[in-house]
N, C-alpha and C positions, 0 to 999 in steps of 0.2 A: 447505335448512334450515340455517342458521347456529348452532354452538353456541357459547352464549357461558359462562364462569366469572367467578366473584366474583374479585377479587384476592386473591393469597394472605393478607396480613396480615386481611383481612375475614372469609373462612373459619375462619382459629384464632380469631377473634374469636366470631362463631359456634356453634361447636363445644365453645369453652370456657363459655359461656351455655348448650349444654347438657347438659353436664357436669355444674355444677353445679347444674341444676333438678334434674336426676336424683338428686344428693346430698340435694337437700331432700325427696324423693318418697319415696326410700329412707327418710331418718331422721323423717319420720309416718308412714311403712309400720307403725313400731313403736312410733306412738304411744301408738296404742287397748289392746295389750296391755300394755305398759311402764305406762301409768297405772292399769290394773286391777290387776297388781301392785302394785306400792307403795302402792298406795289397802288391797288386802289386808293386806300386812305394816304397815301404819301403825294398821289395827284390830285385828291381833294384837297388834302390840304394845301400842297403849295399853290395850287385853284385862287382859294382864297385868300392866301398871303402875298399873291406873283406882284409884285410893285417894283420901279426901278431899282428902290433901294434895295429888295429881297433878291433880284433875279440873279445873282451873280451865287448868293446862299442856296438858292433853293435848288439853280439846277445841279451843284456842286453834291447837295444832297441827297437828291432825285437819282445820281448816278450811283452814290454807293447804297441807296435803298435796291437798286436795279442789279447791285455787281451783288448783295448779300441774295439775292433772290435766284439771281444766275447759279452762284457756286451751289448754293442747297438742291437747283435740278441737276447740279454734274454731279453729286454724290445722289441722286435719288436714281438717275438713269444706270451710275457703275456699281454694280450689286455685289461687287466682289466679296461683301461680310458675310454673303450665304451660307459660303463653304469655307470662309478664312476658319484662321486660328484664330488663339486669344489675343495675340499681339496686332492681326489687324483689327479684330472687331473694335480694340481698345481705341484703336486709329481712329476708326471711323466715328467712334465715341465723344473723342476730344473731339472733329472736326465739328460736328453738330453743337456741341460745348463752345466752339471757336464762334461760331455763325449765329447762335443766340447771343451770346456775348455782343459781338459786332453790332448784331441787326439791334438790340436792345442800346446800344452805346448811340446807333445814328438816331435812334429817336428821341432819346433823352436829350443827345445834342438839339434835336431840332426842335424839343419842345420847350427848351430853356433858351434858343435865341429868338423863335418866333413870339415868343410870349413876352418879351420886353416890349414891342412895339405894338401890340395886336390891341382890338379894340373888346369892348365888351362882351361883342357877340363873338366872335374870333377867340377870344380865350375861353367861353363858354366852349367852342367845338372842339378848343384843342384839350380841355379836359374830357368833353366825351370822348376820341378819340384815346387821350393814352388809359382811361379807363378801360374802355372797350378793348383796346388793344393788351392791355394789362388780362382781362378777364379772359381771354380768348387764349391767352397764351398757356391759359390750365388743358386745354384742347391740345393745340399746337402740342406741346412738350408732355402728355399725361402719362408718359412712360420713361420721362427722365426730369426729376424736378431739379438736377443740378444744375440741368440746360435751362429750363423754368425762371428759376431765382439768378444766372445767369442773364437770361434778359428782362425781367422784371425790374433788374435791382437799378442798372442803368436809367431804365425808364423813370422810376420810380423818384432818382437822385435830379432828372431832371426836371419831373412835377416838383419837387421842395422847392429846386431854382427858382423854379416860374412862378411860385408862391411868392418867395421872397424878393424877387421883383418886381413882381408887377403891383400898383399901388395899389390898387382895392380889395386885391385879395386878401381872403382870411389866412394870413400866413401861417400861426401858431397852430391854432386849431385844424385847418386845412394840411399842415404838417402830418399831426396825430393821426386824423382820419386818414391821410394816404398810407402811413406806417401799418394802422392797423388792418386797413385794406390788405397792404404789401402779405403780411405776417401772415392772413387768413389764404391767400391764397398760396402761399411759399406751402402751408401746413396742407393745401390741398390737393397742391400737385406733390406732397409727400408721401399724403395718403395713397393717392389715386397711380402713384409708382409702385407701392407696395403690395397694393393688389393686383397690379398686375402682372408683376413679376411672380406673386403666389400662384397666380392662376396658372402662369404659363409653366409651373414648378410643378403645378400639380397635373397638369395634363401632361407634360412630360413623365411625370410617373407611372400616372397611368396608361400611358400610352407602352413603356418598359413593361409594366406588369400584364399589360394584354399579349405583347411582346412574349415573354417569358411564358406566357400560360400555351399559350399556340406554340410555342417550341417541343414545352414537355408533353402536352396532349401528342402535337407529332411522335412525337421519341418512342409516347406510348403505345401509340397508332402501331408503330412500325416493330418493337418489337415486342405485346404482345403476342401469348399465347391463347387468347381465346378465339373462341369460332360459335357460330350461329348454328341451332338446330330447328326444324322443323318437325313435324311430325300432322298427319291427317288425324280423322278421325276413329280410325280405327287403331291408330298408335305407329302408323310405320312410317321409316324416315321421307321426307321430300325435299328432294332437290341437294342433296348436302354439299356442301359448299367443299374447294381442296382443302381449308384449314382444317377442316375434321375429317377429313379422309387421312389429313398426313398423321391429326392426334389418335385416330383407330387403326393406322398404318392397313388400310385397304382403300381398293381403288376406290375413290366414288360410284363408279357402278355397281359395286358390288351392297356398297351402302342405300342404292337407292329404293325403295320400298320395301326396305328389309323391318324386322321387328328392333323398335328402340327400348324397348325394354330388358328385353334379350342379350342386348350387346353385356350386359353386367350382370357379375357374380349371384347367386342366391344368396339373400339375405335379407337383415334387416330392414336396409337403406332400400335395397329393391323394391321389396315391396311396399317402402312408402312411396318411390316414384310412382306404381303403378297405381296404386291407389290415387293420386293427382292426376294421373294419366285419366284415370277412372271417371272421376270425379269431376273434373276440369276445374281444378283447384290450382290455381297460383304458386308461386314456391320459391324459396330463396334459400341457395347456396349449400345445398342436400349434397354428401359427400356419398359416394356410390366406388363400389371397385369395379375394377376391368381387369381381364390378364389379354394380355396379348405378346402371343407368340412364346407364351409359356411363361410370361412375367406380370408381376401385379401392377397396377398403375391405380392412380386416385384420380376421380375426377369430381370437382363442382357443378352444378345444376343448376341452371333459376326459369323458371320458366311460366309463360302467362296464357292463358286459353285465348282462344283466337274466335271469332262470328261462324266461323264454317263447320265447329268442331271439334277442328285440330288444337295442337298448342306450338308455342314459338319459346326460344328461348338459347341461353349464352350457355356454355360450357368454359372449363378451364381443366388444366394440369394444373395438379398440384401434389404431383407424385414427392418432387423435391423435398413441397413442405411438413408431407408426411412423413418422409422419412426423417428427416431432420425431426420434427418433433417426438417420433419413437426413437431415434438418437437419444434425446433429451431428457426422455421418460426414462430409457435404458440406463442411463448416466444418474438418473438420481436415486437408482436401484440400487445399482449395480457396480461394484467394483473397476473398475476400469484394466488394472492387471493382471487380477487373479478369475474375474469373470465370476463371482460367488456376491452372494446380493451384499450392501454393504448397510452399517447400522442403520439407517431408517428403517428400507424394508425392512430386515429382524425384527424389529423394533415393533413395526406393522404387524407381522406374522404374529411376533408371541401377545401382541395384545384383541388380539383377531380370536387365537387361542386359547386364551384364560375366560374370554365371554365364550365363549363354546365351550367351553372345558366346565362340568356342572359337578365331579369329584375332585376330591381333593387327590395329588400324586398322579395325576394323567400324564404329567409333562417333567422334562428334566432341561436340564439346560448345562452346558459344559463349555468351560471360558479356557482357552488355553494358549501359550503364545513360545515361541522357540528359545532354546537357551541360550544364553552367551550370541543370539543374534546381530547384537549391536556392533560387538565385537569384530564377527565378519562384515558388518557394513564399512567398517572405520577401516580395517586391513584391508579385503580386498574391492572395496568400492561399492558404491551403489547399486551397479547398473549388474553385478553377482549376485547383489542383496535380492534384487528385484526377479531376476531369474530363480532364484530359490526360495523366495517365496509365492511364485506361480507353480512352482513344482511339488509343494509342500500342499497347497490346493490341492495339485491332482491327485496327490497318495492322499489326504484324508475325505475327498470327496470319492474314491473307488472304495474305501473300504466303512463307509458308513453308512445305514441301512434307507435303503430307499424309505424317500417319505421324511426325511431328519432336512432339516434346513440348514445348510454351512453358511458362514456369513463370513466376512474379514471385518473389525472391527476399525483398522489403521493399523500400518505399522507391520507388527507380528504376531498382531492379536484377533484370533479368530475364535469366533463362538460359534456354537450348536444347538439348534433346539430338534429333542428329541419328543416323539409323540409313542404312545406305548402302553399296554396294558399294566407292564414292570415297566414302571421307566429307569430305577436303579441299577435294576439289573441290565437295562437294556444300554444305560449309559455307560456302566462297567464294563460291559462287552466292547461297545464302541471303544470308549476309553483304550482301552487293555492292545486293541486293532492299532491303534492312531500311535502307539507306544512305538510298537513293533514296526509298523510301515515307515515311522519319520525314522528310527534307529537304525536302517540301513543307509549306505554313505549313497547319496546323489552325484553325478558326474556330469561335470561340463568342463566340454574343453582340453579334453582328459586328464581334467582335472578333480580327483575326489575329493568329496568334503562331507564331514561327520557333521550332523546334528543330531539337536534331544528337544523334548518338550514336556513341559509341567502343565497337568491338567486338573481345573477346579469345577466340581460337579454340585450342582443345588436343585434340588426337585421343588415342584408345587406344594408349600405349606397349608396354605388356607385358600377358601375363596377372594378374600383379601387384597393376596397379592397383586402387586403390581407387577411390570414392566423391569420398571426402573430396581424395585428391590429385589428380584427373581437375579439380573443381571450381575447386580451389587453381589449379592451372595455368592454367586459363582466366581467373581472378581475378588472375595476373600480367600475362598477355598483354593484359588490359584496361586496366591500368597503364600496360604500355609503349604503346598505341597512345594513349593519353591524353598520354602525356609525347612523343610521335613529334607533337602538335599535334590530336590530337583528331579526330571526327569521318573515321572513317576506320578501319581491323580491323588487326589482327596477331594472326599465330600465335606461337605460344609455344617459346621457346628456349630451350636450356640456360642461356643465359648471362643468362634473367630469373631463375633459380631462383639463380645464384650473386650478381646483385645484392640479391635479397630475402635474402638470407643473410647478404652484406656489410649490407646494412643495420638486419640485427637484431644483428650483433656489434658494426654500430657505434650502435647502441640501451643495448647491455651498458656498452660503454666509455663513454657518452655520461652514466650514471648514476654512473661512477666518477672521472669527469672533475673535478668539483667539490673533492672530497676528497684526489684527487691534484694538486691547485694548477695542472694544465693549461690553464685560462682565464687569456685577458687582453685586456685591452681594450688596439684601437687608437684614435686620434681622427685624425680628419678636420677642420682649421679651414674656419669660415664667412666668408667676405672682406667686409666693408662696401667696396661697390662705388664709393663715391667717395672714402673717405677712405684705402682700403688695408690697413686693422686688422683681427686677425682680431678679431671680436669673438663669439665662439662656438668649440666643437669639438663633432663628433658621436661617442659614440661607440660603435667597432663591433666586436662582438665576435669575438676569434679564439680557436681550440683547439688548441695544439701536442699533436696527438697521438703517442704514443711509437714508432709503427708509420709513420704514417703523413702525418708533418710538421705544416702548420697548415693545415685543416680550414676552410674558409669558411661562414657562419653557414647560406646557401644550402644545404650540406647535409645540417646538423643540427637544425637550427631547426625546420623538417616535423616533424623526428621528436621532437624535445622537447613541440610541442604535439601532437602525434597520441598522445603517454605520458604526457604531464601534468605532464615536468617542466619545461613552461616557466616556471611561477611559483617555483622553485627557482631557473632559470637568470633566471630575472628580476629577483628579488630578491638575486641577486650583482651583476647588472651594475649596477642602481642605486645598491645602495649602495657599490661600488666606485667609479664613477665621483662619486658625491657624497664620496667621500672623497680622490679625486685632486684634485676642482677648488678643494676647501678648500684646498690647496697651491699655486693657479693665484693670478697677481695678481686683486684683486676685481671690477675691469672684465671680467671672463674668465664664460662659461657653459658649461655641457654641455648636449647634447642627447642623450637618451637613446628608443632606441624603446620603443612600448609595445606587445606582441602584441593582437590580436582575445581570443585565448582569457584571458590576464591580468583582461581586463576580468569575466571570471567570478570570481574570486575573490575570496570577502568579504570579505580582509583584505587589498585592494590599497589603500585609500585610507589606513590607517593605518599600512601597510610605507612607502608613501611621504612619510606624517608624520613617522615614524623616523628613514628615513635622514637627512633632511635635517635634523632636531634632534642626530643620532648625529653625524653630520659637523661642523655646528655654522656650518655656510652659511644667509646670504641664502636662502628661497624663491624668488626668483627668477634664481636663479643658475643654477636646474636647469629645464629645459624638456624636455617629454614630446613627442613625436611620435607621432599615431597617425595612420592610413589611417581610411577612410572606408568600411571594412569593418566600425568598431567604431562606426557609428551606423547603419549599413544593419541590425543583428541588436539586437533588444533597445534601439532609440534611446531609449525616457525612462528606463527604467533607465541605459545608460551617460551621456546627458545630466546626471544628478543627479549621477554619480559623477563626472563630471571639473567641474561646477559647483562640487562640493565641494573638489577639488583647483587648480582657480582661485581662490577666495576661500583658500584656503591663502597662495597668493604665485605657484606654482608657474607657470609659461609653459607655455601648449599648443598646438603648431603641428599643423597638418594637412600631410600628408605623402601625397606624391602626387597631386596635386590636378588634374581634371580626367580621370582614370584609369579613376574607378568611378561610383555612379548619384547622380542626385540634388545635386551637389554645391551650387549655390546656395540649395538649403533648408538645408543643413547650416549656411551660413553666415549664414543668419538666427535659426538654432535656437541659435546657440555662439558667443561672440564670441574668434574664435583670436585669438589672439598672433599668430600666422606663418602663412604659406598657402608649403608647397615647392611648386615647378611642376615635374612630372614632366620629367626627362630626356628624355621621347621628344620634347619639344617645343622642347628645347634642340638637342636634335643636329642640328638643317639649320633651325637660326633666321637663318642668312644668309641662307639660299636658297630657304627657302618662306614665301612670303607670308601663308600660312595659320597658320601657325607664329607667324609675325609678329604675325599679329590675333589668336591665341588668349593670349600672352605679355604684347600691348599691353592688352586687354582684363582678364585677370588682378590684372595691375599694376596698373592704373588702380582698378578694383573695392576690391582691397588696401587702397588710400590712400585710397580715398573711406571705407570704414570703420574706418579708422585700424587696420590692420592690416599688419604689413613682411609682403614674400616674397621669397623664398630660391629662387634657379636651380639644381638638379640637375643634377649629368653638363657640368659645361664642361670642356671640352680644348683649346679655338680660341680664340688672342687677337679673332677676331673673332666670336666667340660671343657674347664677353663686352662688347665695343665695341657691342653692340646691344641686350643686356640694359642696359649704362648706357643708351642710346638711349631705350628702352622704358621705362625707372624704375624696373627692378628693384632694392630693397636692397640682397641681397646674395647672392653668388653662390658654388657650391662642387663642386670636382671635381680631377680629376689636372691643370689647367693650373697649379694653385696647389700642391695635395700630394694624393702618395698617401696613405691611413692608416697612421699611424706611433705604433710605441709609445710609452708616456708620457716614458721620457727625450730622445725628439726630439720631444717638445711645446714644450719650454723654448725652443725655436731658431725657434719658430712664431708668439709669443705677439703678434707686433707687426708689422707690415710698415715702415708708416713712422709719421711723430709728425702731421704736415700733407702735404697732398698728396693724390695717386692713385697706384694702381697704376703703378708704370712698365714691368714685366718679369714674366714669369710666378715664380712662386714656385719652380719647376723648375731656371730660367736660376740665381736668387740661391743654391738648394744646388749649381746644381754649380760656381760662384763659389766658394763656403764651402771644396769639396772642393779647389780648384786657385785660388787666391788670386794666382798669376801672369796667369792672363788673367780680364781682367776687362770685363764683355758692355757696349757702349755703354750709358749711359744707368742702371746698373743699381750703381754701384759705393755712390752714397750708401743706396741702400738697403739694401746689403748689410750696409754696415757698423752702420746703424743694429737690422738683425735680427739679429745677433751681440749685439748690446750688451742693456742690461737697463733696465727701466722701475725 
């Protein structure tokens, strides 16, 4: 049974309609005797005034004292405000409004024209009279003082009259005292409205909420799973009711003088019931099991001893909310995917562990997580991701020795604690299993797919240890065999905990770096392969650090995006570098890299509007480099954002090209400026063929969509003899220059004016340095790179 309520603002709506009927029921409560008075005092009075000259006034007024008295019984006898609306009760509201009004007007009239001609005793009656009549009318109207002051006020204007005509009265003072009269009684039929309208507010609510409470008691009544048990004194059931026959799904005859104890599982719980049973001890809400019909059930208890013996008492299911609660307990274990406990438990286990563990080396622990898994999440989706990592479960939980706890950490990160007389040895072996099981390809869908996994191994050092540093250790050692080339275990060694140390001091200094002017950019020129020119520089950042000399980008860079402050260190090198190449001749560019993670920041497209309005360069002076990482995550989002910084002016090359996935969609998706060809395909471009076809192919593709590329890593005059071969633009590495700070840019800017290359750019500095010998072939160029455009 569903309970439904009106909406709140509908109820005060409600409530307040009857309210005010009740106000109208009350004020003809006191109709009938209210008009028998003043119908009374209206023939006293005119009694006492009836004289020729009066008679023609008094019965003129006698009738409309009779006609105010008539209509207030036609609205007392028609009770249609019972069940009206607000619009009639409103009705009947005014007319009572209407009818004191009136009845208050003919008496003021009649006590302002009687009191001109009345004698002593005569005006004495007619002020008890509108006094009386004045005081009574807090009766009359005690549930509407509008009606109230309404007729009072009439009255009240004709006592001042009577005052002020008649000669002996105290007019002034007799004035005041009626006002103040008036005023005490206006504030009492205010009062005496206000409470009653509370009261009948307040009984109206509580009348809803007794309302309301007998609705849900119903609701509960009816649906209700408990039932009533009995039991004699020997403990067997009596009398059982069908609720409990249908919760033990047998007949009630069959329940009837059977054993109540009996019906439940052995256990613990059992034998407290029996013992109360025993006992005749009282008892409240005792969880017992039952199977029936070959399934488990829960049920509640409470039960009281009874005079004869026996005991009496309620049952419930509560199978539901047991299971749900081992749902819940399950859930805060346990993995939800992979079904292997998840870090709390572990967490619980290995500190369960180390206090029972009373040598040192009883335990190992192994942190491992899949390679290049992110990779497959981001290609072929999540919902692969997650199927292969339940799969990845099942091979290292078959092949690790019973008694080891598997755990998922998040993610693709799962740890092991191993228990062992050798635990290295015993985690070596594990290890070694876990290698080999994950290294065969998984299939879904008939679909294969290869993975690998890097495993970090940390045994018990002391009694000491913790938890949290057992975990951490295994968490380096996962590191280092990641960075030892992956796929493949390492144990954990001092000397990981002193590099994770170096490299959180060098995290510290890496945020104070900026503010202590330790950055600087070096540049590396781009050579136009036929003409000789540099016509670019890249540049790369260095960090003279005060400890520890200059710092290569390789091993700070990790750590800037891993803390976030790569968009800090990003936004210096940009706009450093747009502000050196504004000093460069105008022929001249930079190339700046742009991180994967930069690409998250919402205010990369307008830092790089900045610098290059800040600097007050060409947009196209400045060319972006990014890998092929920053359209592998997030591709229409980043798409938009560098579309936006193309139609700026801005140059964008792809950087490392052939490296990572997908690359020729990229290149239909983006139209670059520049395609770099990774280095690795530069370094034995004399001597493999392969090399050859992938450079020739490149190049070729390049030009057909009007896009230059740029050679990485050349060192070999004959590298470069074959990239001109192949078509490449332009080419760049140590055969030309290392990266050098900005004031040996100046010495770089131009190789020659017509021509090619004649000499590596290495041969013309060390020319420059010893100007007595001077290399075949290499002299006009030298001298032309000294000089200035």
């Amino acid at each position: 049974m569903a309970t439904s309520f009106a909406p709140q603002g509908l109820r005060r709506e409600k409530l307040e309609i009857h309210v005010r009927s009740q106000q109208v029921a009350a004020s003809l409560r006191h109709a009938s005797s209210a008009s028998v008075a003043g119908c009374f005092n209206a023939l006293v009075t005119a009694a006492v005034f009836w004289s020729t000259e009066t008679a023609t006034f008094l019965g003129f007024w006698l009738a409309m004292i009779l006609l105010g008295a008539l209509a207030r019984t036609r609205l007392l006898i028609n009770d249609g405000y019972l069940d009206g609306d607000a619009n009639t009760i409103d009705r009947y509201l005014k007319w009572i409004e209407a009818l004191a009004l009136f009845n208050g007007g003919c008496w003021g009239i009649g006590l302002s024209m009687l009191a001109y001609t009345s004698t002593p005793a005569q005006f004495t009656l007619l002020a008890m009279i509108c006094s009386g009549m004045m005081g009574g009318s807090i009766i009359t109207y005690s549930t509407n003082a509008k009606a109230a002051l309404l007729f009072i006020a009439p009255m009240a204007a004709g006592g001042v009259l009577a005052l002020w005509t008649y000669p002996s009265a105290p007019d002034l003072s007799g004035t005041l005292l009626l006002g103040c009269y008036m005023a005490l009684l206006v504030g009492s039929a205010r009062r005496r409205e206000d409470h009653f309208m509370e009261g009948i507010r307040n009984r109206a609510l509580l009348q809803q909420s007794r309302d309301t409470i007998k609705l849900l008691l119903n609701d509960f009544e009816s649906q209700t799973s408990d039932w009533l048990w009995q039991i004699d004194h020997l403990g067997n059931i009596e009398l059982p009711s069908q609720r409990f026959g249908e919760a033990a799904r047998r007949p009630v005859e069959e329940l009837d003088h059977s054993d109540f104890v009996q019906l439940f599982e052995p256990g613990q719980e059992r034998t407290i019931l029996a013992n109360h049973i025993t006992n005749k001890t009282s008892f409240r809400d005792l969880t017992v099991r039952i199977v029936i019909q070959g399934q488990s059930y829960w049920w509640t208890l409470s039960g009281q001893p009874l005079d004869d013996g026996g005991m009496r008492g309620v049952g419930s299911d509560i199978t539901a909310q047991k299971q749900a609660e081992e749902r819940v307990n399950y859930m805060a274990h346990y993995d939800g995917l992979t079904n292997l406990a998840n870090r709390f438990l572990f967490n619980e286990k290995l500190e369960q562990q180390l206090k029972n563990s009373s040598q040192e080396g009883e335990l190992a622990v192994m942190c491992l997580d899949l390679d290049g898994f992110k990779t497959i999440n981001d290609t072929l989706g999540h919902q692969v991701g997650d199927k292969l990592l339940a799969r990845v479960a099942e091979r290292i939980k078959d092949v690790v020795s019973e008694g080891s706890l598997v755990a998922r950490l998040g993610g693709d990160e799962f740890v092991i604690l191993i228990c062992s007389e050798n635990p290295r040895e015993a985690a070596r072996t594990a290890a070694a299993k876990i290698l080999d099981a994950l290294s065969h390809p998984f299939e879904f869908d008939g679909t294969s797919m290869v993975t690998a996994t890097s495993i970090g191994i940390t045994l018990r050092e002391s009694d000491d240890d913790t938890a949290e540093q057992i975990i951490r250790r295994a968490d380096l050692a996962l590191y280092a065999a990641k960075a030892a080339g992956r796929n493949r275990l390492a144990f954990f060694e001092p000397s990981m905990d002193e590099d994770a140390q170096t490299r959180r001091k060098l995290e510290m200094d890496l945020r104070q770096a900026l503010a202590r002017h330790e950055l600087e950019l070096y540049y590396q020129p781009l050579i136009n392969i036929e003409t000789g020119e540099a016509t670019s520089y890249e540049a790369l950042l260095r960090w003279h650090h005060p400890e520890h000399g200059i710092v290569m980008p390789d091993a700070f860079i990790p750590i800037a995006e891993d803390t976030g402050l790569i968009s800090q260190l990003g936004e210096w090198v940009l706009r450093q570098a747009c502000r050196e190449v504004a000093l460069w001749p105008s022929h001249l560019r930079v190339s700046v890299n742009l991180s994967p993670v930069q690409m998250r920041d919402a205010g990369l497209v307008e830092m790089i509007f900045s610098a290059v309005a800040t600097a007050g360069i060409e947009p196209h002076r400045l060319e972006l480099e990014i890998t092929e990482n920053i359209l592998l995550h997030d591709s229409e989002i980043n798409l938009a954002i560098l579309h936006r910084i193309r139609e700026f002016g801005v140059r964008i090359a792809l950087d490392d090209f052939g490296t990572g996935y997908s690359s020729l969609s990229y290149l239909r998706s983006f139209p670059f400026d520049k395609i770099k060809i990774d280095k690795s395909f530069v370094h034995d471009l004399h001597s493999n063929s392969d090399s050859q076809a992938i450079v020739r192919a490149i190049t070729k593709l390049a030009s057909r969509m009007g896009m230059e590329t740029t050679a990485e890593g050349v060192e070999q005059r004959d590298q470069l003899d074959r990239l001109r071969l192949e078509g490449c633009t332009e080419a760049q590495g140590y055969l030309f220059a290392r990266p050098q700070p900005p004031a040996m840019v100046a010495n770089l800017r131009m190789v020659s004016e017509n021509g090619r290359i004649s000499e590596p750019l290495a041969l013309l500095n060390a020319y420059r340095a010893k100007p007595d010998i001077e290399p075949d072939g290499t002299a006009e160029a030298a001298r032309r790179l000294n000089g200035t455009r």
